[in-house]
C-alpha positions as CSV (number, residue, x, y, z in Angstrom):
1,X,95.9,60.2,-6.9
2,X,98.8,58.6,-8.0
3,X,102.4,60.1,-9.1
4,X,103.2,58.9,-12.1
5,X,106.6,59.9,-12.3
6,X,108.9,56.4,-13.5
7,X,111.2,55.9,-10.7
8,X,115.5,55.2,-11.7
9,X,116.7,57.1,-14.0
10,X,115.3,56.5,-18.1
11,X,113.7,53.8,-17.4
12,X,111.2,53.1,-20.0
13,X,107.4,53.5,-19.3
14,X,106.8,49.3,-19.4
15,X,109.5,48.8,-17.2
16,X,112.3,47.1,-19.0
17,X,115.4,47.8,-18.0
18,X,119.1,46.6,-18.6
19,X,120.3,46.6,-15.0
20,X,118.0,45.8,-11.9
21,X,118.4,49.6,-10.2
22,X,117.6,50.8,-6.8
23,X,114.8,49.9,-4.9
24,X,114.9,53.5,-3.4
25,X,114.3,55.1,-0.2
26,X,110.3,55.1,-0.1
27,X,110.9,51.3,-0.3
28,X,113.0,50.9,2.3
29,X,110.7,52.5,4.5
30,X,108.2,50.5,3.9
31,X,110.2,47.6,4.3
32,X,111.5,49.0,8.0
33,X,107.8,49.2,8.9
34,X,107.1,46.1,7.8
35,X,109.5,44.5,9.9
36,X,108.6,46.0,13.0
37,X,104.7,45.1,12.4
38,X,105.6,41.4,11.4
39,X,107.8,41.1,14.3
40,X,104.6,42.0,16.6
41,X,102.5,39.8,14.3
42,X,105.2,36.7,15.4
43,X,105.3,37.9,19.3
44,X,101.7,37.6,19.2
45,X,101.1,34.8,17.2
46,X,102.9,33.2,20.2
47,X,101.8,34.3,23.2
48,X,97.8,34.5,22.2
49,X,98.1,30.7,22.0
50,X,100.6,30.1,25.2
51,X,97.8,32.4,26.7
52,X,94.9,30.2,25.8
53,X,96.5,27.4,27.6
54,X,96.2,29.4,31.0
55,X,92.5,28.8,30.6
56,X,91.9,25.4,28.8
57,X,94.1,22.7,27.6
58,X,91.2,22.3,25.0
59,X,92.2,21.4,21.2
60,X,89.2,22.2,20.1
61,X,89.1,26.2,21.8
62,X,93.3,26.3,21.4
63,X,92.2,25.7,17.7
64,X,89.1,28.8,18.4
65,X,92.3,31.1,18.6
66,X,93.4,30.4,15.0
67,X,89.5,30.6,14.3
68,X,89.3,34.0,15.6
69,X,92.3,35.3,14.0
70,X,91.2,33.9,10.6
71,X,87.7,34.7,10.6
72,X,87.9,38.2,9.7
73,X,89.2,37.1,6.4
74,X,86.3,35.8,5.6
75,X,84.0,38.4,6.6
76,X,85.8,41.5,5.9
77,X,88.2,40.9,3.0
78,X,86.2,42.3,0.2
79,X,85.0,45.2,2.1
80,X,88.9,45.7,2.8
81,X,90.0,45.8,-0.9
82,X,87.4,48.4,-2.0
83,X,88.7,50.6,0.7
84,X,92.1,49.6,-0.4
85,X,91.2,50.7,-3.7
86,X,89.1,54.2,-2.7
87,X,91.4,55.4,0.0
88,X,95.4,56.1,0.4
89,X,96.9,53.1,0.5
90,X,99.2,54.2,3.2
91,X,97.7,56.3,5.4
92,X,95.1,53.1,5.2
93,X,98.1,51.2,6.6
94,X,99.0,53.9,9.3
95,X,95.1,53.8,10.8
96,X,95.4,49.7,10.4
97,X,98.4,49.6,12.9
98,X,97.5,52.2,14.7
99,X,94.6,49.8,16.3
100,X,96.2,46.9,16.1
101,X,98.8,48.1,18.5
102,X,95.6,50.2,20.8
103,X,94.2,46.5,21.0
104,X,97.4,45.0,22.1
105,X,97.9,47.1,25.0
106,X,94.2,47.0,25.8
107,X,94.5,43.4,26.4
108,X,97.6,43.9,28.2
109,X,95.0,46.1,30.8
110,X,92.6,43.7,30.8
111,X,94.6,40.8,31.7
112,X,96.3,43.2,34.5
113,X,92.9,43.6,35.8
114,X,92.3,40.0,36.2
115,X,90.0,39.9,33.6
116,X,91.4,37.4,31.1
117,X,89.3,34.6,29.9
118,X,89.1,32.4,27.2
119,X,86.5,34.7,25.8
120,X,88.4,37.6,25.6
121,X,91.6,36.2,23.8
122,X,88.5,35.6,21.4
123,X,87.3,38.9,21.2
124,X,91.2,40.5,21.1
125,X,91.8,38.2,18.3
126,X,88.7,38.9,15.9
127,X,89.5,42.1,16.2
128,X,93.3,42.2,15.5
129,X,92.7,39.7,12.7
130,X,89.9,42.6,11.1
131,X,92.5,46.0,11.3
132,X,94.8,42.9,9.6
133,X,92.8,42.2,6.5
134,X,93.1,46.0,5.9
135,X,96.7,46.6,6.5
136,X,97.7,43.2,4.8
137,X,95.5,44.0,1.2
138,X,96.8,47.4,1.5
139,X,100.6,46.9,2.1
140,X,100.5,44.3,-1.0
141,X,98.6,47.1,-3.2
142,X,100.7,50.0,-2.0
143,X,104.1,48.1,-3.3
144,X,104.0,48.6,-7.2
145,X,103.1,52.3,-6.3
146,X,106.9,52.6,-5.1
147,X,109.1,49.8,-7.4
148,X,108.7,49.2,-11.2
149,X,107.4,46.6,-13.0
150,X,110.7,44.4,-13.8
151,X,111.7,45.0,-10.1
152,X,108.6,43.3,-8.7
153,X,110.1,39.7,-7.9
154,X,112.9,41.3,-6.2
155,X,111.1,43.8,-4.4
156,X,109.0,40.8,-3.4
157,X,111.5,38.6,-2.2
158,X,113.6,41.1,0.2
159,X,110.2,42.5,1.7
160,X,109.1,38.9,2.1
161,X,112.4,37.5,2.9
162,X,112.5,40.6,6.3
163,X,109.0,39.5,7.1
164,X,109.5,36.3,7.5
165,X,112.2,36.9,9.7
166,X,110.6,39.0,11.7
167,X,107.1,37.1,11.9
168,X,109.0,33.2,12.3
169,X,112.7,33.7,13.1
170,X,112.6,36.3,15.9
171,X,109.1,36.5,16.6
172,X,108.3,33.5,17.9
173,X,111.3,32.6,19.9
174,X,110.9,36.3,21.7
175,X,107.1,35.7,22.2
176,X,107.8,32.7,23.9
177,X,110.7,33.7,25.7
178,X,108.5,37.1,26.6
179,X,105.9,35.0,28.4
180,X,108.7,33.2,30.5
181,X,109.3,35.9,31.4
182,X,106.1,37.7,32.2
183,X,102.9,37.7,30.5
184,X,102.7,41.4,30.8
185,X,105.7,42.0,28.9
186,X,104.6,39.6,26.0
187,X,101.4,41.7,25.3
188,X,103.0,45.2,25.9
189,X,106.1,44.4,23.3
190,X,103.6,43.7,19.9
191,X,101.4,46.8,21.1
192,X,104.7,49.5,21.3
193,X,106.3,47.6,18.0
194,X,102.4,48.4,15.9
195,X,103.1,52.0,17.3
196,X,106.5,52.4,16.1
197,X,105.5,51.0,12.1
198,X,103.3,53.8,12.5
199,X,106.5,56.0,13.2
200,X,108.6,54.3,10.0
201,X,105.9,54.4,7.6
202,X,105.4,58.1,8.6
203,X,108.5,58.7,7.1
204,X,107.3,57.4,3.2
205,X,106.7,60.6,1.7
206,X,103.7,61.2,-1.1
207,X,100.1,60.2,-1.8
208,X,99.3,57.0,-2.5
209,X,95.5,56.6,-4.1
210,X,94.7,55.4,-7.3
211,X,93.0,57.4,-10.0
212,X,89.4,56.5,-10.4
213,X,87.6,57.5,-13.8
214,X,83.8,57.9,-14.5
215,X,81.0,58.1,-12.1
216,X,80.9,57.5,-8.1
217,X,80.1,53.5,-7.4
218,X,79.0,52.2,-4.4
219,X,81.1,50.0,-2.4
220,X,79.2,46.9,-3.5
221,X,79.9,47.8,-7.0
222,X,83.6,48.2,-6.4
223,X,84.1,44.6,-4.5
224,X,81.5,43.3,-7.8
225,X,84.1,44.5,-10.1
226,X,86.7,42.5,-8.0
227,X,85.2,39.8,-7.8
228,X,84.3,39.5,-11.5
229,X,87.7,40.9,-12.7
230,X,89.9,37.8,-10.9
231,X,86.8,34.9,-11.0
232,X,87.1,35.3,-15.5
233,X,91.0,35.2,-14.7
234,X,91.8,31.6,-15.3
235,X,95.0,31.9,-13.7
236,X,94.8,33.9,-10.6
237,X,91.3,32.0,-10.2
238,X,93.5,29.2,-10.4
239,X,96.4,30.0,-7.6
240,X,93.9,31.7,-5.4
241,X,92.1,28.5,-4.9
242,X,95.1,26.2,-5.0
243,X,96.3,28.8,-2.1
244,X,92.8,28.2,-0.6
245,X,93.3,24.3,-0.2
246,X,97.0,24.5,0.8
247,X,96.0,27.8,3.3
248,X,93.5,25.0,4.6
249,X,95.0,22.7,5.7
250,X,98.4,24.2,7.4
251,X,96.0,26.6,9.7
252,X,94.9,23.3,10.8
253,X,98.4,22.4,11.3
254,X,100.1,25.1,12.7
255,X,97.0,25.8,15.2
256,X,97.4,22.3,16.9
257,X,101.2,22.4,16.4
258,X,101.0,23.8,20.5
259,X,98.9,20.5,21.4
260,X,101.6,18.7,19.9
261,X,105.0,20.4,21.0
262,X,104.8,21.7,24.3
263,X,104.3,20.1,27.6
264,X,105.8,16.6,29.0
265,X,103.1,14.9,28.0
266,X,103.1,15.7,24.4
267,X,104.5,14.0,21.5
268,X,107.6,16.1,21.6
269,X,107.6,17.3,25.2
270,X,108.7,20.7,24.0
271,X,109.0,23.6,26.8
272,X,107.6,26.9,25.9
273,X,110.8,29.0,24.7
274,X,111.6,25.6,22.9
275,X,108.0,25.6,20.9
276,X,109.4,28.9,19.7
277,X,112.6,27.8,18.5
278,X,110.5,25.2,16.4
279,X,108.4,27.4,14.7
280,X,111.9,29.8,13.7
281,X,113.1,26.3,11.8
282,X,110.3,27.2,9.4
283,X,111.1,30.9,9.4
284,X,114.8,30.1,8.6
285,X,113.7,28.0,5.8
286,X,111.5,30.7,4.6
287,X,114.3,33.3,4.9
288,X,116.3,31.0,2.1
289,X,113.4,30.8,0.1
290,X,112.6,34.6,-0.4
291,X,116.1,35.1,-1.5
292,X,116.5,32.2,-3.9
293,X,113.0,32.6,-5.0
294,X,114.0,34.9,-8.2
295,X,116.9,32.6,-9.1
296,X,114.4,29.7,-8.9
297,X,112.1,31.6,-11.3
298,X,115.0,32.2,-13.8
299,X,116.6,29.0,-13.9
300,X,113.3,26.4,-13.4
301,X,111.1,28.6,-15.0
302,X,107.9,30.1,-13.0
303,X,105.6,26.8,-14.0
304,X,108.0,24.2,-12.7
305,X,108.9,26.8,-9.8
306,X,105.5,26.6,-8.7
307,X,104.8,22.5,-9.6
308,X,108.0,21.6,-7.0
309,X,107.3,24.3,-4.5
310,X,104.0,21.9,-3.3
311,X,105.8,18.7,-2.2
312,X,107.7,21.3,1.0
313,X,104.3,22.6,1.5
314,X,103.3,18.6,2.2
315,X,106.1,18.2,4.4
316,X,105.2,20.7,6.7
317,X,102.3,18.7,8.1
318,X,103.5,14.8,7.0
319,X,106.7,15.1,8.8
320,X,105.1,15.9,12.3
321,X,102.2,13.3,11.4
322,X,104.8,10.6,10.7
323,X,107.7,11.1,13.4
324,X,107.7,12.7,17.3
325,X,111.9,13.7,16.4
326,X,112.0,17.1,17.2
327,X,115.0,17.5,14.5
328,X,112.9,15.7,11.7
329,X,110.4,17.7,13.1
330,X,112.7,20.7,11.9
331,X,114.3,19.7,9.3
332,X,110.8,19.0,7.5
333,X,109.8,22.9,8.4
334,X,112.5,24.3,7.0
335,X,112.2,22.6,3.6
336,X,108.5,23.2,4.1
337,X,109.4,27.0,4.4
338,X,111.7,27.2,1.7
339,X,108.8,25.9,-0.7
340,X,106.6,28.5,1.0
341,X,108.7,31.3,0.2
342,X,109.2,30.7,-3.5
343,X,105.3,29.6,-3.8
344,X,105.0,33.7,-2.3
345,X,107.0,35.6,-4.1
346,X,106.7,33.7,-7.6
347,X,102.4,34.2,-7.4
348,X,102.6,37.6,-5.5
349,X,104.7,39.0,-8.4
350,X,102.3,37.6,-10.8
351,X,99.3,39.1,-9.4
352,X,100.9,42.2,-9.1
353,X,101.5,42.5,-13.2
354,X,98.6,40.9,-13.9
355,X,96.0,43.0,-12.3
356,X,95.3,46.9,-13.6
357,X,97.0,49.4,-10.8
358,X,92.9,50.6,-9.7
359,X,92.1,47.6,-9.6
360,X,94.3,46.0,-7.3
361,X,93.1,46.3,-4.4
362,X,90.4,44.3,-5.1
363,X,91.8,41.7,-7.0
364,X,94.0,41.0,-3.9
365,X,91.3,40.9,-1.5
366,X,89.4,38.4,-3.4
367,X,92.3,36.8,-4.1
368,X,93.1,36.6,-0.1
369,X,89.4,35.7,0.4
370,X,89.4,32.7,-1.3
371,X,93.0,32.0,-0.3
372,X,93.1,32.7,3.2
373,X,88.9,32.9,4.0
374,X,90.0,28.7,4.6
375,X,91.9,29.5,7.5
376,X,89.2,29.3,10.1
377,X,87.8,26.8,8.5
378,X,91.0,24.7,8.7
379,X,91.8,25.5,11.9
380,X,88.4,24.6,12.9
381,X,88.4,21.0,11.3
382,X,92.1,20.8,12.3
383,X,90.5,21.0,15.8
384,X,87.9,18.4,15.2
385,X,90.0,16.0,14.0
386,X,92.4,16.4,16.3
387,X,90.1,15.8,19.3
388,X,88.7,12.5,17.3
389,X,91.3,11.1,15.1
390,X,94.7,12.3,17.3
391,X,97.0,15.6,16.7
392,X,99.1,13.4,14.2
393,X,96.4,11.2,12.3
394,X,94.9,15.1,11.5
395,X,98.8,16.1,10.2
396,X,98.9,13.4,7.5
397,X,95.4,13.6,6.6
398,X,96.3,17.4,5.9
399,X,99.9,16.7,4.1
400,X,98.4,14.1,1.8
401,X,95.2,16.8,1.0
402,X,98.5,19.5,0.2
403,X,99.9,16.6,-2.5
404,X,96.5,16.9,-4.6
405,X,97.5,20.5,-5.6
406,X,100.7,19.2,-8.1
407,X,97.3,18.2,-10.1
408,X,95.8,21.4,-11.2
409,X,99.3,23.1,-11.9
410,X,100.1,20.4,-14.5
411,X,97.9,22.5,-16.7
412,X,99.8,25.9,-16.3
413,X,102.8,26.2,-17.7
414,X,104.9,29.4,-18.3
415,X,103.6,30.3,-21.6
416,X,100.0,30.4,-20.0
417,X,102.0,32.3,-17.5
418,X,103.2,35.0,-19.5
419,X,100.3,35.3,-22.2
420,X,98.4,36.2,-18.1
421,X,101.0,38.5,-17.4
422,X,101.3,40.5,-20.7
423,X,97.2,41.1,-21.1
424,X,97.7,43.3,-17.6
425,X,98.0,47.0,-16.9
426,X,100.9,47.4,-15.5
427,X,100.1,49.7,-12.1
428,X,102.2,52.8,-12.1
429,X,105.3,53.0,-10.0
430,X,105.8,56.2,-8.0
431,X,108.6,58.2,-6.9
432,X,109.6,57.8,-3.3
């Protein structure tokens, strides 16, 4: 059940407020543990790849990593919301990472014991990318529960602003660096930092379940609701597909950007610990955007926000497809991130005000279904093309695809926004 005490002090029930007040120490917490499970999630991210090329210098099965990651999404999402939506949110959280970091040290064994193949980077990844779509639809319900209402955007941006630090910035550049060093140590270092988000969100105190009224439903029922709830909203049905398309095509991009960079014979001729230091240009671009994201939504406005936000998105696969310059390279991904960034914390917000506290849950699995379910897909057809068209002829085919999205948000603007906002429950904050 949730507390429904308001946290701050006075603040009224719908959350207005005349100063921003503090995000408080449950919060915090959450945003520690956040940080230590994004910074495995960008270790990982790294090495599973840099691993796959022990085995095969294969587009196509480098790109069956970002496939395997990804295809939980598709499969397991709405399962993932109902339980989101039945269970407490954070001790959902605390079992999610608590076998995400078992699995990592598994493969750690089985690697030791000369049993890594091609097939089991596979298996690890399907089943990292399953305990994810729990802990990912969870951690997003689980955050109005501890902020209110007017301090969503903020809330957003900081959490989102640490992650991506911690999953682009340092991540990467330490997976890569890890594997230089020894594989061993690259796959032990995501497992022990899973097990110590455990320890940090152990320390956000209270119970955080939603109240559920009338009879018991089944689970299919639950994820019906869901899925009927978001599909009759026009605008989240809107930005989850929109997120769908652009989700699309960058797992194609990102999951070949290895066949690109690194080695002397590839476009850029990038080492390993270099590769990593390419994807942080995106990170640190992202970084920007989560903090300017809220100032971009004051002063543009949340439609026009959103409209100018898709043109970095483009640039993130264009630039690569157009130029081998390592710095355009970079300077294109950290636009691209910054774009990113206030795409995230803009729609994330929205979603959060928009959908009814129980309900949540499953609004944002469905909502990641459609928007992230294209991963695999992408990656897959990123692959394809790649092996048939070139790694760079597949990048432009991908950034142009990204442009046709400034079409369907010409026919949002903010007072469709805000009439979507205003006809939501607002979910009840809690006190850390």
């Amino acid at each position: 059940m949730v507390d429904n005490e308001d946290p701050g002090s006075g603040t009224p029930r719908d959350g207005t407020t005349t100063t921003p007040g503090p995000l408080g120490g449950g919060y915090w917490r959450l945003w520690t543990s956040s940080g230590l499970s994004n910074l495995a999630d960008g270790v990982l991210k790294v090495a599973l790849p840099l691993l796959a090329l022990r085995f095969t210098d294969s587009p196509l099965l480098i790109g069956g990593v970002g496939v395997a990651l990804s295809l939980p999404w598709l499969l397991f999402a709405l399962p993932a919301g109902a339980l989101a939506d039945r269970l407490d949110r954070r001790r959902a959280m605390l079992g999610a990472n608590t076998v995400r970091g078992t699995l990592a040290l598994a493969l750690l064994l089985g690697v030791g014991l000369d049993l890594g193949s091609i097939g089991l980077i596979y298996a690890a990844a399907f089943l990292l990318g399953t305990a994810e779509t729990l802990y990912d639809t969870t951690a997003q319900s689980i955050l109005p529960q501890l902020v209110r209402r007017d301090q969503l955007s903020r809330a957003n941006g900081r959490l989102y602003g640490m992650e991506m630090a911690a999953n682009e910035l340092i991540g990467p550049p330490l997976g890569s660096t890890l594997v230089a060093v020894g594989l061993a140590l690259a796959l032990f270092t995501p497992g022990a930092l899973w097990l110590a988000a455990v320890g940090a969100l152990l320390l956000v105190r209270g119970r955080f379940g939603v109240s559920r009224t009338g009879p018991r439903t089944s689970m299919r029922a639950d994820i019906a609701e869901g899925v009927r709830y978001l599909w009759s909203h026009r605008v989240l049905r809107t930005f989850a597909v929109l997120a769908g398309v652009s989700n699309f095509a960058l797992s194609a991009v990102f999951t070949l950007l290895v066949v690109y960079a690194v080695g002397p014979d590839s476009p850029l001729g990038l080492t390993e610990a270099a590769f990593g230091l390419l994807f942080s240009t995106f990170a640190a671009g992202s970084l920007v955007g989560a903090f300017v994201a809220e100032r971009c939504e004051r002063m543009l406005g949340r439609a026009r926000a959103l409209r100018l936000s898709v043109v970095p998105f483009a640039l993130l696969a264009l630039v690569p497809g157009l130029t081998a310059d390592a710095w355009l390279v970079g300077l294109g991904f950290v636009v691209g991130g910054i774009g990113v960034m206030v795409w995230n914390v803009i729609t994330v917000s929205l979603r959060q005000r928009m959908a009814p506290g129980a309900l949540l849950g499953r609004v944002n699995s469905v909502y990641r279904l459609l928007a992230w379910g294209t991963r695999p897909l992408g990656a897959g057809v990123g692959g394809l093309l790649a092996q048939f068209l070139g790694t760079q002829a597949m990048f432009v085919v991908m950034g142009l695809l990204i442009l046709t999205l400034t079409v369907p948000l010409l026919r949002i603007d903010d007072a469709a926004l805000d009439a979507a906002e205003s006809s939501g429950t607002p979910s009840s904050p809690k006190a850390a």
